[in-house]
C-alpha positions in Angstrom: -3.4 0.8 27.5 -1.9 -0.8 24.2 -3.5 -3.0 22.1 -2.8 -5.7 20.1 -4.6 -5.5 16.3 -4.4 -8.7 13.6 -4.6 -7.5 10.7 -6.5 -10.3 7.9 -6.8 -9.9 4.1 -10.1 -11.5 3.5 -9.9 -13.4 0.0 -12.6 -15.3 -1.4 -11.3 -18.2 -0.1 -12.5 -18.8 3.4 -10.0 -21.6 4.4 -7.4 -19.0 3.7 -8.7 -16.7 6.1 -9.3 -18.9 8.5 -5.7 -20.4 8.5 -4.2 -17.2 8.4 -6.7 -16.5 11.8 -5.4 -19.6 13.1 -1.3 -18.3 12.9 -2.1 -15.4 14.4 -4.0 -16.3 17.2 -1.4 -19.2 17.9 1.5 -16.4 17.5 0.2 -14.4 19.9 -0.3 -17.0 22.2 3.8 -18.4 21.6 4.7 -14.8 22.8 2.4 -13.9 25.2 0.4 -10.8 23.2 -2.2 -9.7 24.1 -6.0 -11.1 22.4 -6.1 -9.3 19.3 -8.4 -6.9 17.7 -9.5 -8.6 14.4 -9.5 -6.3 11.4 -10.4 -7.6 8.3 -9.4 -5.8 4.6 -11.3 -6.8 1.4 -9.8 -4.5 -0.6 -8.3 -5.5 -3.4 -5.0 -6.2 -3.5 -3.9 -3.7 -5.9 -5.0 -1.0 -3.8 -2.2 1.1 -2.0 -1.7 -0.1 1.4 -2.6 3.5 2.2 -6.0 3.0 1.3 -6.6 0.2 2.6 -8.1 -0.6 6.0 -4.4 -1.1 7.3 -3.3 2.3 6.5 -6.0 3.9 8.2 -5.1 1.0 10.8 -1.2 2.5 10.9 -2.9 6.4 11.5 -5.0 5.5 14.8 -2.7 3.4 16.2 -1.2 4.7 18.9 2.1 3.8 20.4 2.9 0.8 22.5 0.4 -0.9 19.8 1.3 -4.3 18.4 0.1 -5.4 14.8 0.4 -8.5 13.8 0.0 -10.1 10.2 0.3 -13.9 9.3 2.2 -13.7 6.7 4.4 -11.0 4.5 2.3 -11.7 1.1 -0.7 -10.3 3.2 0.6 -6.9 3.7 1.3 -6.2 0.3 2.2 -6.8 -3.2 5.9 -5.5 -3.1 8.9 -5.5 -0.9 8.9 -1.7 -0.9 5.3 -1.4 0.3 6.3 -3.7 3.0 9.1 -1.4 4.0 7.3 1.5 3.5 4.2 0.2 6.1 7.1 -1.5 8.4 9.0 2.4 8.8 5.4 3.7 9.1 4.6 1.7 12.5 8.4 2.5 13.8 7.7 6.3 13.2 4.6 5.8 15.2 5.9 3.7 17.6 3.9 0.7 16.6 5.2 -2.8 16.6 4.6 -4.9 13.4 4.8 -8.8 13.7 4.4 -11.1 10.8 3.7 -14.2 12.3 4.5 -17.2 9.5 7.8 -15.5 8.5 8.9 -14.5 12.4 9.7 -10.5 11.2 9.5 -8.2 13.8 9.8 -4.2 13.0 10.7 -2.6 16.6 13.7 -0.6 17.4 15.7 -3.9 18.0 18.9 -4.0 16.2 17.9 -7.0 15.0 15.0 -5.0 13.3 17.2 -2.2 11.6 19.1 -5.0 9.8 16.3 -6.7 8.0 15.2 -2.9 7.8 18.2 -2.2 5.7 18.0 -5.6 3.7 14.6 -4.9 2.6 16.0 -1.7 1.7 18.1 -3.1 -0.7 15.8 -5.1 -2.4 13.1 -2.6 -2.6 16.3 0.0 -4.6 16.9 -3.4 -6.7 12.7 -3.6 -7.8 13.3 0.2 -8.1 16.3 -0.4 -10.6 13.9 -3.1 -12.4 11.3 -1.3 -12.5 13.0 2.0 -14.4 14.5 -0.2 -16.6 11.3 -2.1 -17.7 9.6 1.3 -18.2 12.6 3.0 -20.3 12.0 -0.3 -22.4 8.5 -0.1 -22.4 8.8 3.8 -23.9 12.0 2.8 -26.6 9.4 0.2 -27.6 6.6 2.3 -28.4 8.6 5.3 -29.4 10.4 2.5 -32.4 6.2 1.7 -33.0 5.7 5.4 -34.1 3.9 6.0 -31.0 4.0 9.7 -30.0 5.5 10.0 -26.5 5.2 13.2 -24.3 2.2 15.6 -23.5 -0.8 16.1 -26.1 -1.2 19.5 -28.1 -2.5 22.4 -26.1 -1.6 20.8 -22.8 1.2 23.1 -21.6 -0.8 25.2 -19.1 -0.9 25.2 -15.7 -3.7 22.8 -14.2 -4.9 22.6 -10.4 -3.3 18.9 -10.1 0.1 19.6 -11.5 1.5 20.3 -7.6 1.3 16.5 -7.2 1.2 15.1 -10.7 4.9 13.1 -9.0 2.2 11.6 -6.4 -0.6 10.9 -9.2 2.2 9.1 -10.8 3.3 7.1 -8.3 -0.5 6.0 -7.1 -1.0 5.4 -10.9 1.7 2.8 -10.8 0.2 1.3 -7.3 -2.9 0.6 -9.2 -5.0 2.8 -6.9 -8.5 3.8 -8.1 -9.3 7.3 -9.3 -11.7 7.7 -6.5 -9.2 6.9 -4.0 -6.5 9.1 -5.3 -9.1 11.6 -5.4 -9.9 11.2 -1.7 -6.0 11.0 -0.9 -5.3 14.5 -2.8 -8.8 16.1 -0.9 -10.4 17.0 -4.6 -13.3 15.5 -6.3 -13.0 12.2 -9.0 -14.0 14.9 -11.5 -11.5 17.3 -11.3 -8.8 14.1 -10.9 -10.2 12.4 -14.3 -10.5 15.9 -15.8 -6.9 16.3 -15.1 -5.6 13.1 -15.7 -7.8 13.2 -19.5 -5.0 16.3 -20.2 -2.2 15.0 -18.4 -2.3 11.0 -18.5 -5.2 10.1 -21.0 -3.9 6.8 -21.1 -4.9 6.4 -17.3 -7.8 8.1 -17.5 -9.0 5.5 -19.9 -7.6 2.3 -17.7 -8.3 3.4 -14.1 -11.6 1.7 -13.2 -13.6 2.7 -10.0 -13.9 0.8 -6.9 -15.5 2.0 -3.4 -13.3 3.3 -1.3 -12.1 0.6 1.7 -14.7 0.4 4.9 -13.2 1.5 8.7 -16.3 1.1 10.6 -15.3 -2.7 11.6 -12.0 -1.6 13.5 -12.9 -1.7 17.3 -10.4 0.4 19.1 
């Protein structure tokens, strides 16, 4: 039997939760869904979606599933993210809704065409994104900052197989102890890596307990 899941981000403002409740519920009731499963996230916001509750959402859902989220803002931070979580539930044959903004990610045709918008902006942030940190680097490089690797740091280390992943979680703002958990290897051997390889980041990244599934009710 498939089920229908809303999906809240709880903020410390309880109106907010409770209007975006409120869309949801009346959503489901304009197209004639299903009651939904409430699951609640109060991780933060700079937290991957991935390890958030809604990722771990995404994996047990099964398909035939229907998510629904009241708004696009709540899934998450960027419109690459969104696409990323909205190709997700297709590949799983999951249905996203997001109520307020009347997006639907199916296999309509209608579907593949926002599919391919959002694509489009997300290789536009992409494009911003390089280009800020190519700045970012000229900057610092015309400050007499030494760019590159630190002295003695040219052997091989355990975590170099997914130093393009570290990277990319880095820049997500995901917490060591989260990318730990995501690569399977311990927040020491992460921040002992990252003290060779990014020491920069392994001075910033601040800890914060990994997100909480036992609320989802299948």
């Amino acid at each position: 039997m498939s089920h229908v899941f809303a999906y809240l981000r709880v903020s410390t403002d309880a109106q907010d939760v409770a209007n975006q409740r409120h869309g949801v519920v009346r959503y489901c009731t304009e197209k004639k869904l299903l009651a939904p499963v409430f699951i609640e996230d109060t991780a933060s916001g700079r937290t991957d979606w991935r390890a958030r509750p809604l990722g771990q959402l995404i994996t047990r859902a099964t398909a035939g599933d229907v998510i629904v989220v009241a708004e696009v803002s709540r899934l998450a931070r960027s419109t690459l993210q969104v696409l990323e979580i909205g190709r997700e539930c297709l590949e799983r044959g999951v249905t996203l809704h997001v109520a307020k903004n009347g997006i639907v990610f199916d296999d309509s045709m209608q579907s593949k065409i926002v599919a391919t918008v959002l694509g489009l902006v997300a290789e536009i942030e992409r494009d911003f994104i390089s280009a800020r940190t190519k700045e970012a680097l000229a900057k610092r490089k015309a400050e007499g900052v030494k760019l590159g690797r630190p002295a003695g740091s040219a052997r091989k280390l355990r975590l170099d197989q997914y130093a393009d992943k570290i990277d990319d979680y880095l820049a997500k703002k995901i917490d060591k102890r989260a990318i730990a958990k995501l690569l399977d290897v311990s927040p020491n051997t992460l921040y002992a890596w990252l003290k060779v390889r990014r020491p920069q980041a392994a001075e910033a990244i601040t800890d914060t307990p990994a997100p909480d599934m036992t609320h989802i009710t299948p």
